[in-house]
N, C-alpha and C positions, 0 to 999 in steps of 0.2 A: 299125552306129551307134556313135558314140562316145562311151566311159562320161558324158563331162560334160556329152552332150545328153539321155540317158538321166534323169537327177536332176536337182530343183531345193531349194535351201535356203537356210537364212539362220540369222544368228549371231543372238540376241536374248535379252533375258532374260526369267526365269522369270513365270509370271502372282504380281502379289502378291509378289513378290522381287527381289532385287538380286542372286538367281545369275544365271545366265548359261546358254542351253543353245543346241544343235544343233538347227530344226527342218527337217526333210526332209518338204517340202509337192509333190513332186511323182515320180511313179515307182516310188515306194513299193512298189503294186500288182503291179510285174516280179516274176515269180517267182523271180527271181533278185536278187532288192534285199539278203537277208544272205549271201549269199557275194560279190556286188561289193561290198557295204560291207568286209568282213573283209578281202578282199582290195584294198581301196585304202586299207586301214591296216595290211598287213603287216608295214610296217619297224618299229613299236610293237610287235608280238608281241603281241595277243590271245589270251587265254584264256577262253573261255565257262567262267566257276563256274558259273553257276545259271541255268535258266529257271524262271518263272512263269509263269501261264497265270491272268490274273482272269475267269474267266467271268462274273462282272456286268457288267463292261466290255467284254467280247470283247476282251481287247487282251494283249500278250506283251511280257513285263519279261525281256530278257538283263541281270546282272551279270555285267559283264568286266574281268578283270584284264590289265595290259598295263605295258611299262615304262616310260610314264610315267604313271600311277596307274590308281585304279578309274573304274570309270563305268555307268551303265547306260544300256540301247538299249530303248527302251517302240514299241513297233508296236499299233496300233489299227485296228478295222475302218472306220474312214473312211478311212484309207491315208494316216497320217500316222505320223513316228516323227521322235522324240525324242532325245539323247543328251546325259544331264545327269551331273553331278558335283556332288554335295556339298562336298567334301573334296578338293575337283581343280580348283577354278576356273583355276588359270593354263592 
């Protein structure tokens, strides 16, 4: 199968804001969904700094550094994730 039938997403912005994020609404669930994401953004160089782990929410916060800015990648147990920027909108 080919990675771009494997995923689906959409550019949109934040609930309540004028940012802007990544929502990845399909595929999620692959057990392989953060090494092909990582790896279909190699040319940026990702760095995992941090994981999170919110147990109230069942859901996992990566903050990633890369060269062109921070960002983080939020996964939930609905099998949705996220990739927002604060300070990185462009």
């Amino acid at each position: 199968m080919n990675i771009k039938d494997k995923y689906k997403y959409r550019f949109r912005p934040e609930y309540n804001s004028e940012n802007l994020l990544i929502e990845i609404f399909s595929g999620v669930e692959n057990q392989n969904f953060f090494s092909d994401l990582l790896n279909s953004i190699i040319e940026i160089n990702p760095k995992i700094e941090e994981v999170s782990e919110l147990w109230m929410n069942d859901e996992f916060i990566l903050e990633v550094q890369s060269d062109i800015g921070n960002f983080s990648l939020s996964k939930d147990i609905w099998d949705l994730a996220f990739i927002m920027s604060e300070n990185n909108q462009e």
